[in-house]
Structure formats: C-alpha cells, structure tokens
PDB file of N, CA, C and O in Angstrom:
ATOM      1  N   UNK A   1     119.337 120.481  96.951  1.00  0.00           N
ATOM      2  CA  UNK A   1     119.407 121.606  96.058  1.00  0.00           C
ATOM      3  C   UNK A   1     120.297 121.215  94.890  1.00  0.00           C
ATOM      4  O   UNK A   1     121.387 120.652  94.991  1.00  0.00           O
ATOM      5  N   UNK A   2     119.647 121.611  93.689  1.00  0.00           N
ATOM      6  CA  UNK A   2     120.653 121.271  92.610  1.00  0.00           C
ATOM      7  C   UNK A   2     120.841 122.216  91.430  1.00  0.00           C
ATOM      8  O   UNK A   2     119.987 122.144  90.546  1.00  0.00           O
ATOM      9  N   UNK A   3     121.784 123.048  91.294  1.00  0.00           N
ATOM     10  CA  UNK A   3     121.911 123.790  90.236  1.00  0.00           C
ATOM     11  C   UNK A   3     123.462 123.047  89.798  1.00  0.00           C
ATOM     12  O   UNK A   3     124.257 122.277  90.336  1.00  0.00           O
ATOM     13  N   UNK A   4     123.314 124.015  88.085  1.00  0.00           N
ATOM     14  CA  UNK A   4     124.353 123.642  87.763  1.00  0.00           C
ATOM     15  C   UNK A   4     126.319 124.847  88.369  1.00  0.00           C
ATOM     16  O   UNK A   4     126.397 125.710  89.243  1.00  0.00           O
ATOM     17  N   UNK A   5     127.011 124.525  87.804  1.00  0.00           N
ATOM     18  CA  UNK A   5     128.233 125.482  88.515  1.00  0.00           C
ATOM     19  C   UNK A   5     128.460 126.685  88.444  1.00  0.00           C
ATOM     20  O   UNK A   5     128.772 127.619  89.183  1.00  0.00           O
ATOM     21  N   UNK A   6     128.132 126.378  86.871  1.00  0.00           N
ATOM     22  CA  UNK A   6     127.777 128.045  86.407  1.00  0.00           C
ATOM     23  C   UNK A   6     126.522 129.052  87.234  1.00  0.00           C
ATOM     24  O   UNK A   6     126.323 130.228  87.540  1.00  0.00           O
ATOM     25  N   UNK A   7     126.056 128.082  87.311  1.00  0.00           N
ATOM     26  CA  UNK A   7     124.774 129.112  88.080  1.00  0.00           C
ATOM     27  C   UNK A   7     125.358 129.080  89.831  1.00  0.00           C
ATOM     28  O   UNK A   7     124.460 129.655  90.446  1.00  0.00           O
ATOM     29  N   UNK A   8     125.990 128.836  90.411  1.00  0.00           N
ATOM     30  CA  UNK A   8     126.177 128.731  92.143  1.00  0.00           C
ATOM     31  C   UNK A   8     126.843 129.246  91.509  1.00  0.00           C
ATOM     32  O   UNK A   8     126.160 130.269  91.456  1.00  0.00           O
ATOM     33  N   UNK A   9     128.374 129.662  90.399  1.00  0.00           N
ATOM     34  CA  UNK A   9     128.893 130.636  90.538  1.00  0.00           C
ATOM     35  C   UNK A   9     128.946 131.842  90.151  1.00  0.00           C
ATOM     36  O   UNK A   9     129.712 132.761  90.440  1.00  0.00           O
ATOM     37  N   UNK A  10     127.802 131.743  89.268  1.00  0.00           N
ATOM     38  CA  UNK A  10     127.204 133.603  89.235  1.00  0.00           C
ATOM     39  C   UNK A  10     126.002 133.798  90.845  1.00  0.00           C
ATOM     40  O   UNK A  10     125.494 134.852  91.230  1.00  0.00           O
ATOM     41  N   UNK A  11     125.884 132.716  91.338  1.00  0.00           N
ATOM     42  CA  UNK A  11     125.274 133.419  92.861  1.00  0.00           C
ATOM     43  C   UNK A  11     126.114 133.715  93.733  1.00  0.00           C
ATOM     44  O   UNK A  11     125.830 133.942  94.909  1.00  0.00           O
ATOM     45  N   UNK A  12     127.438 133.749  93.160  1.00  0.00           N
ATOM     46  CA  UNK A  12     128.583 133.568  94.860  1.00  0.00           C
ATOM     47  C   UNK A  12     128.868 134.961  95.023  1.00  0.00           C
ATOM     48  O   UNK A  12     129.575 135.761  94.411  1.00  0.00           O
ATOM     49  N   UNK A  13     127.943 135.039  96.257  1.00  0.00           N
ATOM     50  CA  UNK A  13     128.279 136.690  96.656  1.00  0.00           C
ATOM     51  C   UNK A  13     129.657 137.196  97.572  1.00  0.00           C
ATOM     52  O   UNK A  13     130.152 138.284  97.865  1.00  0.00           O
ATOM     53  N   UNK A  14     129.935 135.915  97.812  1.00  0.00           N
ATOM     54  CA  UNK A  14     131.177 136.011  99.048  1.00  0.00           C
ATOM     55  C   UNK A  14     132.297 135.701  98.011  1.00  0.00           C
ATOM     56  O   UNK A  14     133.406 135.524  98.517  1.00  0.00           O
ATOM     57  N   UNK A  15     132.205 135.583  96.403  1.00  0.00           N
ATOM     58  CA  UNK A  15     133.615 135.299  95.877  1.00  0.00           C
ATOM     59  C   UNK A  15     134.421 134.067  96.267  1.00  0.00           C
ATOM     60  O   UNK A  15     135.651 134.026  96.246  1.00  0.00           O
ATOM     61  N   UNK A  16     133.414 132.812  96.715  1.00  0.00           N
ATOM     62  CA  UNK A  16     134.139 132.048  97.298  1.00  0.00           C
ATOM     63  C   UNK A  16     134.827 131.065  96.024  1.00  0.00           C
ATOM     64  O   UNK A  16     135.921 130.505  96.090  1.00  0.00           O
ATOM     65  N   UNK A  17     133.908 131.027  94.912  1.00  0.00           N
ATOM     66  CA  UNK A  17     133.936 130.040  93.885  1.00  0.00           C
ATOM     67  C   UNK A  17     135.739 130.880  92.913  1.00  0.00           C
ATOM     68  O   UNK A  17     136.730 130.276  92.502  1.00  0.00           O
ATOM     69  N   UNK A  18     135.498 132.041  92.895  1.00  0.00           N
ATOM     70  CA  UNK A  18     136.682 132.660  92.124  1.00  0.00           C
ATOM     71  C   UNK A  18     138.254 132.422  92.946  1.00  0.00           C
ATOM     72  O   UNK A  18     139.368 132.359  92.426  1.00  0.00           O
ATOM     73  N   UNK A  19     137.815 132.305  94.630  1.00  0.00           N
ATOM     74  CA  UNK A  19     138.994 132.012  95.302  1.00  0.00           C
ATOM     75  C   UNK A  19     139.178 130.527  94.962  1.00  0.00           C
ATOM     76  O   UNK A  19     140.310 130.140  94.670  1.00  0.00           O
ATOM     77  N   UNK A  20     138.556 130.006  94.972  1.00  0.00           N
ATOM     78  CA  UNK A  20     139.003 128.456  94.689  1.00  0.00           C
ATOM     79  C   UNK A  20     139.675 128.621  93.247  1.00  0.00           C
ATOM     80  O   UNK A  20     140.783 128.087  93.179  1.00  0.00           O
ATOM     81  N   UNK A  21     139.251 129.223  92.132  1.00  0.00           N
ATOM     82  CA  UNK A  21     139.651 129.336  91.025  1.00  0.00           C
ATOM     83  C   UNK A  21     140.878 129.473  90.780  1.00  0.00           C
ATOM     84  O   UNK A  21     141.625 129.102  89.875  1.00  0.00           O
ATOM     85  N   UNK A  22     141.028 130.286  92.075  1.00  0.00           N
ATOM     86  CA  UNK A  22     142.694 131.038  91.399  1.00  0.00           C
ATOM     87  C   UNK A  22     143.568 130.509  92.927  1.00  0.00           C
ATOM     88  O   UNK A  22     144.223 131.100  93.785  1.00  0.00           O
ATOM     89  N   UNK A  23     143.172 129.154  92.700  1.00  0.00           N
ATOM     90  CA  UNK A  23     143.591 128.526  94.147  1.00  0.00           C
ATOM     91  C   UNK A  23     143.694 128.825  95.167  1.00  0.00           C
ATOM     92  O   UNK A  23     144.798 128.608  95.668  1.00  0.00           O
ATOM     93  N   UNK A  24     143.025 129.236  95.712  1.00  0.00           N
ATOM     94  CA  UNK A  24     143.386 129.933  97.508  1.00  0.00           C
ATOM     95  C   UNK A  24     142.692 129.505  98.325  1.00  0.00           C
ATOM     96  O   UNK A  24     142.867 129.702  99.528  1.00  0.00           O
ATOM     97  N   UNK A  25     141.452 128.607  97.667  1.00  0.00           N
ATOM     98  CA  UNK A  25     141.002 127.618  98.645  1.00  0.00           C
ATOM     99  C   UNK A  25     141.133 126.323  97.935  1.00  0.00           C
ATOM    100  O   UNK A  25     141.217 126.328  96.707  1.00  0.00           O
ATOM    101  N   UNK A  26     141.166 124.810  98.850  1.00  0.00           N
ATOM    102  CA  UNK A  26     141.553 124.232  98.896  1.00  0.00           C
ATOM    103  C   UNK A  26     140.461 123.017  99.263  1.00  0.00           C
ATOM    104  O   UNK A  26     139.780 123.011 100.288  1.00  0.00           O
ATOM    105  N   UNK A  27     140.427 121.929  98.157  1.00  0.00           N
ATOM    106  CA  UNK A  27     139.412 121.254  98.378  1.00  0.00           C
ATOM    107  C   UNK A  27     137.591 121.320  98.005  1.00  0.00           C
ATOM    108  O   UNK A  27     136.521 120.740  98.192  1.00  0.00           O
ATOM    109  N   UNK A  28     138.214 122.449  97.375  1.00  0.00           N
ATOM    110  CA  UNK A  28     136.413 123.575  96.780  1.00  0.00           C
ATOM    111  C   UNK A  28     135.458 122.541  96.350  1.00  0.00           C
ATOM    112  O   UNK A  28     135.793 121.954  95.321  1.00  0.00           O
ATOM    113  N   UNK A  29     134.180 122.123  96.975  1.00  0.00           N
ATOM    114  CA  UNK A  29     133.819 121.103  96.014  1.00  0.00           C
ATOM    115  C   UNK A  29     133.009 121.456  94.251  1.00  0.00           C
ATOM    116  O   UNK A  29     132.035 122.166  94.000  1.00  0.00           O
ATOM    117  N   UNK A  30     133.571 120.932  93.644  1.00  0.00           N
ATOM    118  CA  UNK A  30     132.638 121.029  92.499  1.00  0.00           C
ATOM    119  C   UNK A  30     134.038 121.885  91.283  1.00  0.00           C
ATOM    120  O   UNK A  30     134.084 121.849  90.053  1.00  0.00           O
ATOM    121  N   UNK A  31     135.021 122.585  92.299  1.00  0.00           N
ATOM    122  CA  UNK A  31     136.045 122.974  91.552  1.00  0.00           C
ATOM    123  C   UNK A  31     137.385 122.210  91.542  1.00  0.00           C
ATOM    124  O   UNK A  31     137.808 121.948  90.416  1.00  0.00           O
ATOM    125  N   UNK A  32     138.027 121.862  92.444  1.00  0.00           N
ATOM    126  CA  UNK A  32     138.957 121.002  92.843  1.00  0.00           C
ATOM    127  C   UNK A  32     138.724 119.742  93.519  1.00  0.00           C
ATOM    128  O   UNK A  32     139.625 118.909  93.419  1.00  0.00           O
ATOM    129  N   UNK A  33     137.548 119.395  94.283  1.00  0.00           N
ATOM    130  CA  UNK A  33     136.971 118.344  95.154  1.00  0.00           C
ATOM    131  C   UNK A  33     135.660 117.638  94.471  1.00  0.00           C
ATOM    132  O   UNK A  33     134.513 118.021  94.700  1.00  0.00           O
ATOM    133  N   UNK A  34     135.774 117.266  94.172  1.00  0.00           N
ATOM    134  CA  UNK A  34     134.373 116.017  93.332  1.00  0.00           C
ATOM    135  C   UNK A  34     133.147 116.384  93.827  1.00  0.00           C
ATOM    136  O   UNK A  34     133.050 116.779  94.989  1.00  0.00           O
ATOM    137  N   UNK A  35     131.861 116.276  92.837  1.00  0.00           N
ATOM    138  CA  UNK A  35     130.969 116.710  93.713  1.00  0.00           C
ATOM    139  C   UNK A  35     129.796 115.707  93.190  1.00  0.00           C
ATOM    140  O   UNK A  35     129.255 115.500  92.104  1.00  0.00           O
ATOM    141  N   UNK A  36     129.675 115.167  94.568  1.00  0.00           N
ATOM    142  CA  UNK A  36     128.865 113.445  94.282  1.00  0.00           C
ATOM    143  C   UNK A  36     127.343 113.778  94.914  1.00  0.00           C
ATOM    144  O   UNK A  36     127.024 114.243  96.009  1.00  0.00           O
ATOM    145  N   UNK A  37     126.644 113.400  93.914  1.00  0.00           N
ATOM    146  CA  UNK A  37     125.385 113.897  93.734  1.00  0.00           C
ATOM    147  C   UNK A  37     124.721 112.579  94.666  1.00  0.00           C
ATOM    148  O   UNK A  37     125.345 111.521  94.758  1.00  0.00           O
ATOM    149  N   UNK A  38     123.479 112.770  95.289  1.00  0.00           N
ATOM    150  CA  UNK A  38     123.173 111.883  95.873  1.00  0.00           C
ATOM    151  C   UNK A  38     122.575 110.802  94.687  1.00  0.00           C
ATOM    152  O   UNK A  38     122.271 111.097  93.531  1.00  0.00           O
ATOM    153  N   UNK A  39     122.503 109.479  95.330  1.00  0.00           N
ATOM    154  CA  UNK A  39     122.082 108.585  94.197  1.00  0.00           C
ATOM    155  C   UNK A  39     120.506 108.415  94.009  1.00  0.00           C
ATOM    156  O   UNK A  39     119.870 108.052  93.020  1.00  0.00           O
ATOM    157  N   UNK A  40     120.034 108.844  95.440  1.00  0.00           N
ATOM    158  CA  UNK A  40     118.279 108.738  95.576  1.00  0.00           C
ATOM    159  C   UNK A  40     118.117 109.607  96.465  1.00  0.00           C
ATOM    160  O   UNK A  40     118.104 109.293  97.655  1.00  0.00           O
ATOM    161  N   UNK A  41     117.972 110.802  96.063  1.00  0.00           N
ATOM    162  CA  UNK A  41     117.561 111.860  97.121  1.00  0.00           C
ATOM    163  C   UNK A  41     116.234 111.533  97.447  1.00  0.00           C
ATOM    164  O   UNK A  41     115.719 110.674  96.732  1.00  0.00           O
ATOM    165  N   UNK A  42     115.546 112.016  98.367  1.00  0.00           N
ATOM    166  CA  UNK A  42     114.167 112.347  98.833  1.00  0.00           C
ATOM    167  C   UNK A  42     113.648 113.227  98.033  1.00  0.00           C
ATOM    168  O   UNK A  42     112.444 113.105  97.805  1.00  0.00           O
ATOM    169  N   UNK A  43     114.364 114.307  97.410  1.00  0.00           N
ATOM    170  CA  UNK A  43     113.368 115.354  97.441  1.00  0.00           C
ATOM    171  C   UNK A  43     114.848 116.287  96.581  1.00  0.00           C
ATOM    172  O   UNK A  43     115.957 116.600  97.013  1.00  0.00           O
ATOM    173  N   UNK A  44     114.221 116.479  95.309  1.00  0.00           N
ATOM    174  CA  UNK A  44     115.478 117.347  94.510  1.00  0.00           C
ATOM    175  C   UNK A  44     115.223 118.916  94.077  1.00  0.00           C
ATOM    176  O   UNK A  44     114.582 119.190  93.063  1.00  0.00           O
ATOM    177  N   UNK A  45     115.508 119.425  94.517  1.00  0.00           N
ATOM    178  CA  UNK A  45     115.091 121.266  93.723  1.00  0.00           C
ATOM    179  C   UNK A  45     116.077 121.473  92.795  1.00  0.00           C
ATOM    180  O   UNK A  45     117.181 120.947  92.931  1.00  0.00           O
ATOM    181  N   UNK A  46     115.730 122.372  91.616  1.00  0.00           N
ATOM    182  CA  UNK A  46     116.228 122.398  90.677  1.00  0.00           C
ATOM    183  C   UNK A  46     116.385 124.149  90.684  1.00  0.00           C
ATOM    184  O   UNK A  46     115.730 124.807  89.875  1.00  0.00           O
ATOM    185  N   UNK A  47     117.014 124.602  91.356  1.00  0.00           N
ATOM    186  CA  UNK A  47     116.991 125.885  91.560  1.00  0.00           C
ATOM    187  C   UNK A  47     117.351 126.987  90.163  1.00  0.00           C
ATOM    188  O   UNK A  47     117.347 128.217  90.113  1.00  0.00           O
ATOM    189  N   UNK A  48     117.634 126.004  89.166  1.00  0.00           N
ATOM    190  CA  UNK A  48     117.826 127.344  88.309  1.00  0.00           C
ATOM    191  C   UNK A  48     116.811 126.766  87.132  1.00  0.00           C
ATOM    192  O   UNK A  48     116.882 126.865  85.907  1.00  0.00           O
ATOM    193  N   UNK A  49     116.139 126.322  87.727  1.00  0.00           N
ATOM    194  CA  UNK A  49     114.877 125.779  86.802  1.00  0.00           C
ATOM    195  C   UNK A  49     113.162 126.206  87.588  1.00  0.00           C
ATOM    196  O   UNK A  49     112.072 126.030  87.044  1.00  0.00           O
ATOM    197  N   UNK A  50     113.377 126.701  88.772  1.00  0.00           N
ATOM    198  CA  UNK A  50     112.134 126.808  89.708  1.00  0.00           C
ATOM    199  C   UNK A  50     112.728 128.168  90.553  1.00  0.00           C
ATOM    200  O   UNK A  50     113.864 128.576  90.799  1.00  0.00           O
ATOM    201  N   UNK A  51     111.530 128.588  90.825  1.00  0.00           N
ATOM    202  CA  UNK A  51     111.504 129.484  91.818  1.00  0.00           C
ATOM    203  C   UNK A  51     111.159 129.518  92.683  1.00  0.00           C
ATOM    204  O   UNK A  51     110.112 128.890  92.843  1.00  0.00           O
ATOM    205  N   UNK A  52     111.839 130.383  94.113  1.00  0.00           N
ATOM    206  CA  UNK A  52     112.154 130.149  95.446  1.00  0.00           C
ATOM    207  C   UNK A  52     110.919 129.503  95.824  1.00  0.00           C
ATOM    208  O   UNK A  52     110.816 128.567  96.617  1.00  0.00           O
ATOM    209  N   UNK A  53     109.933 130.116  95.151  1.00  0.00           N
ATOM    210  CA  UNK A  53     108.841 129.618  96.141  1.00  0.00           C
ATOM    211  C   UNK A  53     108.312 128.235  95.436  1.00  0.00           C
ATOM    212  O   UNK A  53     107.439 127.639  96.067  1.00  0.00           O
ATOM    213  N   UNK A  54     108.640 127.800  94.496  1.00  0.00           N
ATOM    214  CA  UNK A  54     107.832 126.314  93.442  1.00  0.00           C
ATOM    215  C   UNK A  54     108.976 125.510  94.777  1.00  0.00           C
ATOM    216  O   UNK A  54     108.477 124.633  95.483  1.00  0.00           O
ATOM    217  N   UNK A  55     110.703 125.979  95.025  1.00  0.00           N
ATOM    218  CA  UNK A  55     111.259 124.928  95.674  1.00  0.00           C
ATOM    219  C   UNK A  55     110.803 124.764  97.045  1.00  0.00           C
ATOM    220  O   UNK A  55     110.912 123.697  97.648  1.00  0.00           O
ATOM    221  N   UNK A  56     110.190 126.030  97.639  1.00  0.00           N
ATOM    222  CA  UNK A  56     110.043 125.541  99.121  1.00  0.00           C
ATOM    223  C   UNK A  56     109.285 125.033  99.434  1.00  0.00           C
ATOM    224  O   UNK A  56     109.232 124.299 100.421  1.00  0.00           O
ATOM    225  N   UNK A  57     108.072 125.402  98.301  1.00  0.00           N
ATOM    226  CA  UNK A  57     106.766 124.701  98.557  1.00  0.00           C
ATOM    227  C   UNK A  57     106.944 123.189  98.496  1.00  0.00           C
ATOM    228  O   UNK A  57     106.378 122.454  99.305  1.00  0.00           O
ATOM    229  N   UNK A  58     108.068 122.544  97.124  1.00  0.00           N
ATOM    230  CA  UNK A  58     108.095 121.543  97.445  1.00  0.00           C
ATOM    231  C   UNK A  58     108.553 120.749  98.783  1.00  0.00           C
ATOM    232  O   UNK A  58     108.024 119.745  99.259  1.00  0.00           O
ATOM    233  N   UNK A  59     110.009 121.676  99.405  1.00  0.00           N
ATOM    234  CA  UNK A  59     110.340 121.362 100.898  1.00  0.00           C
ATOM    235  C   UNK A  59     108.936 121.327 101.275  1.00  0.00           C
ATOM    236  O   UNK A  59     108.338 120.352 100.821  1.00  0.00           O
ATOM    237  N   UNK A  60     108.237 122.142 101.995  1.00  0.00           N
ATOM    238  CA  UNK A  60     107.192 122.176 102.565  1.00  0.00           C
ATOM    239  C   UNK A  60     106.144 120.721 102.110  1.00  0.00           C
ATOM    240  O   UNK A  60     105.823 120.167 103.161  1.00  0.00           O
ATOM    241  N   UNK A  61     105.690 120.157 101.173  1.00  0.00           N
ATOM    242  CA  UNK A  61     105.090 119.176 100.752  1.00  0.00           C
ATOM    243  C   UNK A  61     105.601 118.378 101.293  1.00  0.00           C
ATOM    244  O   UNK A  61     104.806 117.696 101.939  1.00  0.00           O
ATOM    245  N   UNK A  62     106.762 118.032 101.388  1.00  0.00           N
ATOM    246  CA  UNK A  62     107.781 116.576 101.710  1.00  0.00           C
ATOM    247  C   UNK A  62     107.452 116.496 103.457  1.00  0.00           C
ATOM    248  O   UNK A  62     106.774 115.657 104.049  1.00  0.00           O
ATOM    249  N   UNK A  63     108.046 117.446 103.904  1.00  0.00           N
ATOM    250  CA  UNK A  63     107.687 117.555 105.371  1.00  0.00           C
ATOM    251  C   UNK A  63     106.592 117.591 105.803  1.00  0.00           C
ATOM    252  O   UNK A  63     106.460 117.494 107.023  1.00  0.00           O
ATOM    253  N   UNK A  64     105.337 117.753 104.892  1.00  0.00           N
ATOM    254  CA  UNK A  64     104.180 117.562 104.900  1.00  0.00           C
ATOM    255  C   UNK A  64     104.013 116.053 105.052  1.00  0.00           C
ATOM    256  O   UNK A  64     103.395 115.692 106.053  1.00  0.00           O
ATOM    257  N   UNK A  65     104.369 115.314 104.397  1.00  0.00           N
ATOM    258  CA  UNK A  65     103.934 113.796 103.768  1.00  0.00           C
ATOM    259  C   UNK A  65     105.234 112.891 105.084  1.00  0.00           C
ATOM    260  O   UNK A  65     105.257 111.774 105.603  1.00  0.00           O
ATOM    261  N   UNK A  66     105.978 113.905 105.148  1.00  0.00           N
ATOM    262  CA  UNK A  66     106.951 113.298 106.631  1.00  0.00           C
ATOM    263  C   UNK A  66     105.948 113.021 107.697  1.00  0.00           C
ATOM    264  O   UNK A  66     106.173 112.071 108.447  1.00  0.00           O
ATOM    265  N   UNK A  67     104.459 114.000 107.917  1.00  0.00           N
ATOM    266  CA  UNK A  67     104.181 114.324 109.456  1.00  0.00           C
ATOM    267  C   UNK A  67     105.179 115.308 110.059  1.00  0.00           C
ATOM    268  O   UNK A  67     105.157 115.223 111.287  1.00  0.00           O
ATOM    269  N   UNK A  68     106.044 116.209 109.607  1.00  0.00           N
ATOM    270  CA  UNK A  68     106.413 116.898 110.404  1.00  0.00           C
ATOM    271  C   UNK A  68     106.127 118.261 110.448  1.00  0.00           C
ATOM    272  O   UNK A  68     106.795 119.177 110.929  1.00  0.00           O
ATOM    273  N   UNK A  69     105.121 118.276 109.920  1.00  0.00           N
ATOM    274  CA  UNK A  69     104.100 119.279 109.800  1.00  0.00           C
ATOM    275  C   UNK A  69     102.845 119.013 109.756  1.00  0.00           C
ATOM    276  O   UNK A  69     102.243 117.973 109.490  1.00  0.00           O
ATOM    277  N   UNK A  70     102.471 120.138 110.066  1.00  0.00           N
ATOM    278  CA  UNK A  70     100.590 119.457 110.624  1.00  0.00           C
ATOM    279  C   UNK A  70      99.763 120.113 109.497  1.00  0.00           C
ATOM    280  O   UNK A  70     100.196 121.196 109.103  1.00  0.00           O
ATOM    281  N   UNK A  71      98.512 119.578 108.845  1.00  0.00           N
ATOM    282  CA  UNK A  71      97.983 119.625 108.092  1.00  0.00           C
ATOM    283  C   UNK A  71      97.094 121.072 107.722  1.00  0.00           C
ATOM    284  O   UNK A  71      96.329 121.370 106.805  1.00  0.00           O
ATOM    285  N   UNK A  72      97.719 121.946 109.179  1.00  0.00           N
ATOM    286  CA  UNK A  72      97.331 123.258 108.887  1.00  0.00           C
ATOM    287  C   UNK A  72      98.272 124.166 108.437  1.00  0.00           C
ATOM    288  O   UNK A  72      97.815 125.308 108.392  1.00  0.00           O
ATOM    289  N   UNK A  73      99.305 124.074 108.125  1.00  0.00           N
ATOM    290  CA  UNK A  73     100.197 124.618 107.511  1.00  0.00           C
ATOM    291  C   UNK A  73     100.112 124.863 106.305  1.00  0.00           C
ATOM    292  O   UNK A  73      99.600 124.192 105.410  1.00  0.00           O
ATOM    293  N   UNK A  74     100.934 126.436 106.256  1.00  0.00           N
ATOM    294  CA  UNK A  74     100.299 127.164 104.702  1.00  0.00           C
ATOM    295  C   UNK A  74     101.269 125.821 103.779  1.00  0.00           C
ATOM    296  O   UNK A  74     102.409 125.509 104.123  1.00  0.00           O
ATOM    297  N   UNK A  75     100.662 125.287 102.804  1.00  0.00           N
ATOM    298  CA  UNK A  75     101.620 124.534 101.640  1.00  0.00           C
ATOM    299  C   UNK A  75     100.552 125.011 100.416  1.00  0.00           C
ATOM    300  O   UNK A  75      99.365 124.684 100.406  1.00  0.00           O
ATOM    301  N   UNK A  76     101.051 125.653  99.626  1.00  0.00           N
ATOM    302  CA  UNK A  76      99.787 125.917  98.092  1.00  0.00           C
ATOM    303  C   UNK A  76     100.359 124.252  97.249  1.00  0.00           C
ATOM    304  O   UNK A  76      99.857 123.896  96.183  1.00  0.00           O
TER     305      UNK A  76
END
C-alpha cells in the first residue's frame, strides 16, 4: 500500500498520526521513524490515486497469477 503522509494522515481515525506529532508516541514511522519503501515490491497500490476496488482487484490479480486462487474467482 502506498499513499502519501498527508493522505494516511487525513485517514487517521484513531488520531494516531497527531499523537506522534505532539510526541506521545514514539518511534511513529513516517513521523519520527524512517519509512523505507520496499525496493521491488510485488505488487504496489497507490491508494490515493485508485479506488478500493481498482486496488483489490489488483490484490486479487496477483494472487491470481500466484495460483492462490483458482480461476473461478470473481477478479474483473
């Protein structure tokens, strides 16, 4: 999953991103803790560029092309 910070922190329903802000958590990644992107993912969603369903479908495709799903499975 990949959005940018601004966007995970207008989704943070639990206020977790504002506690890190005003220090009260510790180690936050992406606020105080580094946040290391994979170098070759499998499979990247761009969540504030696609919608729920363009990303799952892609999950769904991948696990498709894994075999870990069988070829009758809903994938559009």
């Amino acid at each position: 999953m990949n959005a940018p910070l601004e966007v995970c922190e207008g989704r943070d329903v639990k206020g977790l991103y504002k506690r890190a802000r005003a220090g009260e958590l510790k180690q936050f990644t992406g606020i105080d803790d580094p946040y290391e992107a994979p170098l070759s993912p499998e499979i990247e969603c761009r969540t504030d560029l696609e919608t729920l369903e363009e990303s799952a479908d892609k999950v769904l495709h991948r696990l498709q092309e894994l075999g870990y799903l069988s070829g009758n499975s809903k994938v559009a």
